[in-house]
N, C-alpha and C positions, 0 to 999 in steps of 0.2 A: 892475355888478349886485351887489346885496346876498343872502346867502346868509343865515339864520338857521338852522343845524346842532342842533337842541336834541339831548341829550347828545352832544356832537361829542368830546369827550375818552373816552368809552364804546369799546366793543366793537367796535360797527359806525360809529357815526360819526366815530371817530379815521381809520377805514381809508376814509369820504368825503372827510375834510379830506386825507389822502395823495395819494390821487386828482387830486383839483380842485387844489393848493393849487398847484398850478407852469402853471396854466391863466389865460392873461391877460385883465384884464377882470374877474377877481370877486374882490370881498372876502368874505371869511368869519369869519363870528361862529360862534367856536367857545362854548359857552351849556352849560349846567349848570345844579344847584343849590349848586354851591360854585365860585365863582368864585376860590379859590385854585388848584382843580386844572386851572379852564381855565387858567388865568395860567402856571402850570405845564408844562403841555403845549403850548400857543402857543414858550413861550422853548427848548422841548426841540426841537419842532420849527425856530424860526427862520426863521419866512415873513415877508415882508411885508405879505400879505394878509392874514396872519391877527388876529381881533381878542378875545380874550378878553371874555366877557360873562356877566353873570348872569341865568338865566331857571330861573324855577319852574312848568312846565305846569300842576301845581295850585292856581296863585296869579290875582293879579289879570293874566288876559292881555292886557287891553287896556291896560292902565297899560305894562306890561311892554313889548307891542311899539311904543308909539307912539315913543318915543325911538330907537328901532333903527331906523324903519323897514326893515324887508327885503323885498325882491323877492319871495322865494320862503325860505317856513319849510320846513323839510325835519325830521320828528320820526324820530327815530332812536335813539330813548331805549325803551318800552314798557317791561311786557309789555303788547303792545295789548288781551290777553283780559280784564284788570282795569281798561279804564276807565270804568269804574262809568255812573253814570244817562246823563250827556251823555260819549259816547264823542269825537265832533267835535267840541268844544268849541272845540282849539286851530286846526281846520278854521276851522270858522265866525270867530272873530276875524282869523285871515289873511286872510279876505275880507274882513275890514271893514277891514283896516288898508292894504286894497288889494295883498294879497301874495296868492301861489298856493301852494299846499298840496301839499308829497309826503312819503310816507312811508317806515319797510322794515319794515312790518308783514307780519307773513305767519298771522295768526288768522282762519280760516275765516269767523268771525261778524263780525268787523272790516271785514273786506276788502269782502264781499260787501255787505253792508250801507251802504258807504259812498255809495251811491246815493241812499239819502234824503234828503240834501244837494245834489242835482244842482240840486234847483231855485234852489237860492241862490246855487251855483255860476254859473250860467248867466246869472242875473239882476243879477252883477255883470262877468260875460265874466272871470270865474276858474278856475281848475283844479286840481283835488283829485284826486291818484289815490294808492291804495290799494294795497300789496303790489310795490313796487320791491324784491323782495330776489330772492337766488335762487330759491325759490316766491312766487308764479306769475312774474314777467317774466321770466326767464331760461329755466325748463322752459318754459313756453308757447313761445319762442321757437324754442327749440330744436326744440319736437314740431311745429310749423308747418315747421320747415327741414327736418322728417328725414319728412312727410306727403306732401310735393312729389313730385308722380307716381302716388299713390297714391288707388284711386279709391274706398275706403272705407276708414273708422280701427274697427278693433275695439278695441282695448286698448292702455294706454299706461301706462308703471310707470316711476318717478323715486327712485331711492338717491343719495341725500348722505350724504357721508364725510368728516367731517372729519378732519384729522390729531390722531390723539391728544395731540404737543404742540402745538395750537393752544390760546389760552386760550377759557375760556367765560363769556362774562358773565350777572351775576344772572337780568337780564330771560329769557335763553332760559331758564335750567336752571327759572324760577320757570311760564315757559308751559307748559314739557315737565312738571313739577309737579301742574299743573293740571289736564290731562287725562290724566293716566298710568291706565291701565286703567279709564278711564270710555267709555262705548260713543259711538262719533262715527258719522256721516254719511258713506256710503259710495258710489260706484255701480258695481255688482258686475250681472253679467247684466241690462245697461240699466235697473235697478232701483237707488233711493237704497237702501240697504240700512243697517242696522247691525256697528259690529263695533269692536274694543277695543285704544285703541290700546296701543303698544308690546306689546303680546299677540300681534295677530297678527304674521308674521315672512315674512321669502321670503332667500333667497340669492343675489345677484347677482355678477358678476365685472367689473368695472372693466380695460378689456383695452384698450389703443389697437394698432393695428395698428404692428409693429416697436418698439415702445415697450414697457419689463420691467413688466409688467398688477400692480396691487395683488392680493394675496390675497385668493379668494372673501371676502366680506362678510355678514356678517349683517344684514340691515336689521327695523327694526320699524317699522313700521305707525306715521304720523304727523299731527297736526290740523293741515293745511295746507288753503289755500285750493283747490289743484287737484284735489281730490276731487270737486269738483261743478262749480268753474267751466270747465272743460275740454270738459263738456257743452254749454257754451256756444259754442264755436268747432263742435265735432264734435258735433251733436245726437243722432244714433244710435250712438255709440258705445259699447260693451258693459261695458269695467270701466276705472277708473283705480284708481292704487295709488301712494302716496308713502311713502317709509322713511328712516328717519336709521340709519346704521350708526357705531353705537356702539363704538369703541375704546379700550384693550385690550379683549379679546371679552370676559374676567371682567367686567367693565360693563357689559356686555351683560347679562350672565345676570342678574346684582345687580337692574339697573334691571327685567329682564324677571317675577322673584320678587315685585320691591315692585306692580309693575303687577297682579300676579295678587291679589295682598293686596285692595289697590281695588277687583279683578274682585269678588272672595270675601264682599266686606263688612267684611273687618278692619280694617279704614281707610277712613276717609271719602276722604282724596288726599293726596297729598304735598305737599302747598305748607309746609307745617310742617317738612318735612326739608330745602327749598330751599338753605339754607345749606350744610347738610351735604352735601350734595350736590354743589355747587359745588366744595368743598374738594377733593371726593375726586375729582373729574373734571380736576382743575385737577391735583391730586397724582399720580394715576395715568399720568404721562409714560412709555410704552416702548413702543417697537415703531417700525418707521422714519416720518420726516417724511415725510410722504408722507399728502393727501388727496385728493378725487375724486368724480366725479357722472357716475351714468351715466342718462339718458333711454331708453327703448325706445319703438317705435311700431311696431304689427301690423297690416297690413291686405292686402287685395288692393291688386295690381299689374298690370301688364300680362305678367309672367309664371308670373304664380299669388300664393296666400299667400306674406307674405314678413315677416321682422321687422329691423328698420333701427333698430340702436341710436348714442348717442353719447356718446363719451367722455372724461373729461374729466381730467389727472390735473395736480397742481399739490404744487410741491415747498418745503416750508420755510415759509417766512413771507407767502410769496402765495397761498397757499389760503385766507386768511380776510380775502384783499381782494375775493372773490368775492360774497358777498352784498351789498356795497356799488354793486359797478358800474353795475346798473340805475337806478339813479337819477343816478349819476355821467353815465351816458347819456345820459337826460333832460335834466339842466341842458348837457350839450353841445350839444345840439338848440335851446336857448335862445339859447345863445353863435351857432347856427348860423342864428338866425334863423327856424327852424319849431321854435316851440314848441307845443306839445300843444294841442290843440283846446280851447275851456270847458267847461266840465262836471263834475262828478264822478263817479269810476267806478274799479274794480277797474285796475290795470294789466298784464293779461296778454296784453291786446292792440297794447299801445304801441310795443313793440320787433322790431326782428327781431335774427336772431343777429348780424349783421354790423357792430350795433352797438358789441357786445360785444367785438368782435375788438382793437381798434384800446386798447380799455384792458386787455388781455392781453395784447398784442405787448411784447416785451423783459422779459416776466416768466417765473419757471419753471411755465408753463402749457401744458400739452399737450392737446391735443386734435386725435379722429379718429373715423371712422364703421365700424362694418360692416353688414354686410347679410348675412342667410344667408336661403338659401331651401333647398326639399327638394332641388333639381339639386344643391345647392352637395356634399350627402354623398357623391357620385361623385368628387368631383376629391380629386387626389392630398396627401397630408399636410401638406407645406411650406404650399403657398396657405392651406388652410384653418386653418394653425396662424398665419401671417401676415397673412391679410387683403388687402388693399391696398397694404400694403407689400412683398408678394409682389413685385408689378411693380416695384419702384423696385429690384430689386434687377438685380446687373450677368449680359448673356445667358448667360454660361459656368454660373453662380449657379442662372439658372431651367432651364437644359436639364439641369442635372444633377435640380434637385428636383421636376423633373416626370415622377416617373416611374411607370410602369405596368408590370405585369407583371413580369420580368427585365431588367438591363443588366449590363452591366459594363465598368469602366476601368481604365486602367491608367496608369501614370507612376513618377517618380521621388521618394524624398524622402531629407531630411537627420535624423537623427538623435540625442536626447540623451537619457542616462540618471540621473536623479540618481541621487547618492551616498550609500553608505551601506545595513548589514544592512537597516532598514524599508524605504527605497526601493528594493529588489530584491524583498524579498520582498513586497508588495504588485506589483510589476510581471510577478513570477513568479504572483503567484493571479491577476491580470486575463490576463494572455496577453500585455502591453504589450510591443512588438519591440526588441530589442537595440539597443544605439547602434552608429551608421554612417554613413555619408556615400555619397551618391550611391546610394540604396539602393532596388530596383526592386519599386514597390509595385502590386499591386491591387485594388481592393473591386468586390465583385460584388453586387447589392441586388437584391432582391423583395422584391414588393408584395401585399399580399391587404387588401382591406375596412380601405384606409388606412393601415396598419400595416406598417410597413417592416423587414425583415432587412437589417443591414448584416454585411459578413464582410471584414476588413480583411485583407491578407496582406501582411508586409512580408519581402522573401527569405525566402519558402516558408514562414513561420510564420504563422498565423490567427489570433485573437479575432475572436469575434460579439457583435454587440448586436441590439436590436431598437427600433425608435421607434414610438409611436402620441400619437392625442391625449391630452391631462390629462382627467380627470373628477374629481369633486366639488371637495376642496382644491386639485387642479391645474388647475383648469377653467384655460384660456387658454393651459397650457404645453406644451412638448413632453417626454413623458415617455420617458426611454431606461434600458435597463436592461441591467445586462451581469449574467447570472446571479440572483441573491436581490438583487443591490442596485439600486437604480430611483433615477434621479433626475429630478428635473423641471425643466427650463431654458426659462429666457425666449428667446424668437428675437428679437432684435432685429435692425432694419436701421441703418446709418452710411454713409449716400452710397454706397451700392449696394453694399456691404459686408453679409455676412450675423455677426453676433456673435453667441453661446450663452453665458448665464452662470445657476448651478448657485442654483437657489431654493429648494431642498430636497430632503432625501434621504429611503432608509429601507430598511430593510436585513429584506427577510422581509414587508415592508409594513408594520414596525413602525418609525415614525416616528425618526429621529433629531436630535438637537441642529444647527439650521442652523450656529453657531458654529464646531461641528467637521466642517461641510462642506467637502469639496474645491472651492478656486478654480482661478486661471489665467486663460490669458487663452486664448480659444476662438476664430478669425471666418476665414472664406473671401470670398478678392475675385477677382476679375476678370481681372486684369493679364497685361497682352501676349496678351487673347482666350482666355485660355485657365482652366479649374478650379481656384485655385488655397487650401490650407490654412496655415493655423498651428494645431495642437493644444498648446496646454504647460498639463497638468497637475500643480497642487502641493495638499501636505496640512498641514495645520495639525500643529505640531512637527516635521513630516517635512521639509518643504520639496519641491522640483520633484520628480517622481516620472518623469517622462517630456516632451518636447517634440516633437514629429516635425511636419518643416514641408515642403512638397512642391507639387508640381502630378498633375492628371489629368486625358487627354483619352479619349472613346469608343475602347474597344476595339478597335485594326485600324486608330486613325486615323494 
């Protein structure tokens, strides 16, 4: 099977050629308008399949594909919002050349539109779908898996994040150009409403259960197809909302000033600063690799309202193999023998999430669900700071964090002091216990409205802290505070292992420098059935300040 990839050295369709290129059975014409940089990226790559080609979508397309013949053209080049009078153009010649047509368009008017083609489609038994990217095949996907059970959808809200070192190609930054602070097509109280994009904004939290959650996000208001087509799956449904969160957050602000510019009149749009733009999105690298997409879906259940989000987190160089897959799916489905129906139409209905899985596997790709409903704000801290990953964690683990009221336990532990005037005297202001061995420890904990007092005693000496949930910056963490200083730590789980690592601090509630956050290594396990800890905390120049490492069973046991 013949593949024709036009811009397959690009953005997104370098990371389809990654995808397919170790998949037997297809050739791939990697296709440009400069056939040196395919020639180029074929030899970097080093496939067999791969075939460097030249193709100019603007040019003569039928001359062009009769010598290729290909199977299926796959356009992955745009920006789809700029193709001008005959938007289908390269549609329509794939079915004359006897090929089927996919795209990774994701432009509202593109997508949706791609329909008035069906009848040519149909009348040659070819297939043209529309919006294989992350919007709509992937959210669709996703909001159909996370609806299951649910026996009406009120609202559904989709943030993508990408990682700030990921690179961004012309075509997007030139889309996002286009409609920056021009008013879009919205459906807000079951109503198409208006509203501006990258202007308007929401804050979402990207949290997988036992997994360290990206920091709240800022997302802005985006011209994706799932603003309206979603309507289509869900008829009654009340609002959809799609956002790109912008990183570092100064890009944020930057992009969200120039959007207001366009609101205000000062500017007709940005497609003029595109370049600029690019540079500076492409130059602006800090803050950790790390990108991500969270789906929410609200509706009744069978135990009342309830909102079932999903999360998605992806580390390094595989976050921006993500808008590629849906189509990578597609053509699997080929290879598979059920290929797509004829027709042309939107693809938001073509996939389910399970497709997806299988080209995520063995990448650094995470993903998980929650669910919170009103019962869920009675249960005790730990579950609702972990989710799901609560359960995987080992029984000694859950009987301890499920507490209510008053407990207390008691045990043994082992004891170390760093060295040194800083490391005493910081161990002297916390309360941290003397080194010792074989040392008879107890914490005693209550509970009120989620919020936990811990009071550690190690021979006869005490420090207190206190735990609740994170809110705004910390949304997703657990925040513990010993005195004026608070810090906020991720809970993770490791094969039934619970770990706590320090994601920021602040001292007075006045934020401090993560760099000069205290590490260490934090986690309680299981072993020989019983409670058991490692605490070793260290400080930047100071080194280890304390270690105490132990077990504890209930009280009297």
């Amino acid at each position: 099977m013949k593949i024709l990839i036009v811009g397959g050295y690009g953005t997104f369709g370098s990371r389809l050629v990654e995808l397919l290129c170790g998949e037997p059975g297809l050739t791939l014409l990697v296709a440009g308008r400069s056939l040196v940089r395919a020639e180029a990226f074929c030899r970097r790559e080093s496939k067999a399949n791969l075939i460097p080609s030249y193709f100019d979508r603007d040019g003569d397309l039928q001359a062009q594909l009769a010598p290729l013949k290909p199977d299926i053209v796959v356009d992955a080049s745009g920006p789809f919002q700029a193709y001008g009078e005959k938007p289908y153009a390269l549609a329509e010649a794939a079915f004359a050349a006897g090929a089927d047509y996919l795209d990774l368009a994701d432009g509202v008017a593109y997508v949706r539109a791609i329909t008035q083609i069906d009848g040519q489609a149909r009348a040659r038994g070819r297939v043209a779908l529309s919006g294989l990217s992350t919007v709509p095949a992937l959210s669709a996907a996703v909001a159909r898996h996370l609806a299951v059970g649910l026996t009406r959808i009120e609202h559904i809200a989709v943030g993508i994040a990408p990682s700030p070192h990921a690179p961004v190609g012309l075509s997007v930054i030139k889309a996002i150009a286009g409609y920056a602070g021009q008013p879009i097509d919205m459906l807000r109280d079951a109503k198409v409403r208006k509203a501006y994009a990258l202007i308007d904004s929401r804050t979402m939290q990207i949290n997988i259960p036992g997994i360290a959650p990206l920091r709240p996000i800022r997302f802005a208001l985006v011209d994706v197809p799932d603003l309206l087509l979603l309507r289509d799956i869900w008829p009654d449904i009340q609002s959809v909302w799609v956002g790109a969160g912008v990183r570092p957050a100064l890009l944020h602000r930057l992009l969200w000033c120039c959007a207001w510019l366009v609101r205000w009149g000062a500017l007709d749009n940005l497609r003029r600063w595109a370049g600029l733009m690019r540079r500076v999105l492409n130059k602006a690298r800090w803050g950790e690799d790390r990108g991500g997409m969270i789906v929410t879906v609200s509706g009744e259940g069978e135990a009342g309202f309830e909102t079932r989000s999903w999360h998605l987190i992806a580390e390094g160089n595989d976050g921006p193999m993500i808008p590629a897959m849906a189509a990578a799916a597609i053509i699997r489905r080929y290879l598979a023998g059920t290929p797509p129906q004829p027709g042309a139409r939107p693809a938001h209905g073509e996939l389910e999430l399970g497709d997806f899985l299988p080209l995520m596997a063995g990448r650094a790709i995470e993903t998980g669900v929650r669910v919170q409903r009103k019962s869920d704000r009675g249960l005790p801290l730990y579950p609702q700071v972990m989710g799901s990953a609560f359960e995987r964690l080992a029984e000694p683990l859950k009987a301890l964090h499920w507490l209510e009221g008053t407990a207390s336990f008691g045990g043994r532990a082992d004891i170390a002091r760093g060295q040194g005037y800083l490391a005493n005297l910081v161990c002297r202001l916390v309360g941290f216990p003397e080194g010792g061995e074989n040392v008879p420890v107890t914490v005693a904990f209550s509970t009120r409205n989620s919020k936990e007092s811990w009071r550690r005693t190690f021979a006869g000496k005490s420090f207190v802290s206190t735990q609740e949930l994170g809110r705004g910056r910390r949304a997703g963490l657990l925040v513990e505070r010993f005195g004026p200083m608070a810090f906020g730590l991720a809970v993770l789980e490791d094969e039934g292992r619970l770990r706590l690592t320090v994601r920021d601090w602040s001292f007075l509630g006045i934020p401090l420098p993560a760099r000069l956050a205290p590490g260490g290594e934090v986690f309680e396990h299981g072993d020989g059935g019983r409670f058991n800890f490692s605490v070793a905390i260290t400080f930047p120049l100071i080194g280890l300040l304390v270690h105490y490492r132990g077990w504890l069973v209930p009280a009297g046991a």
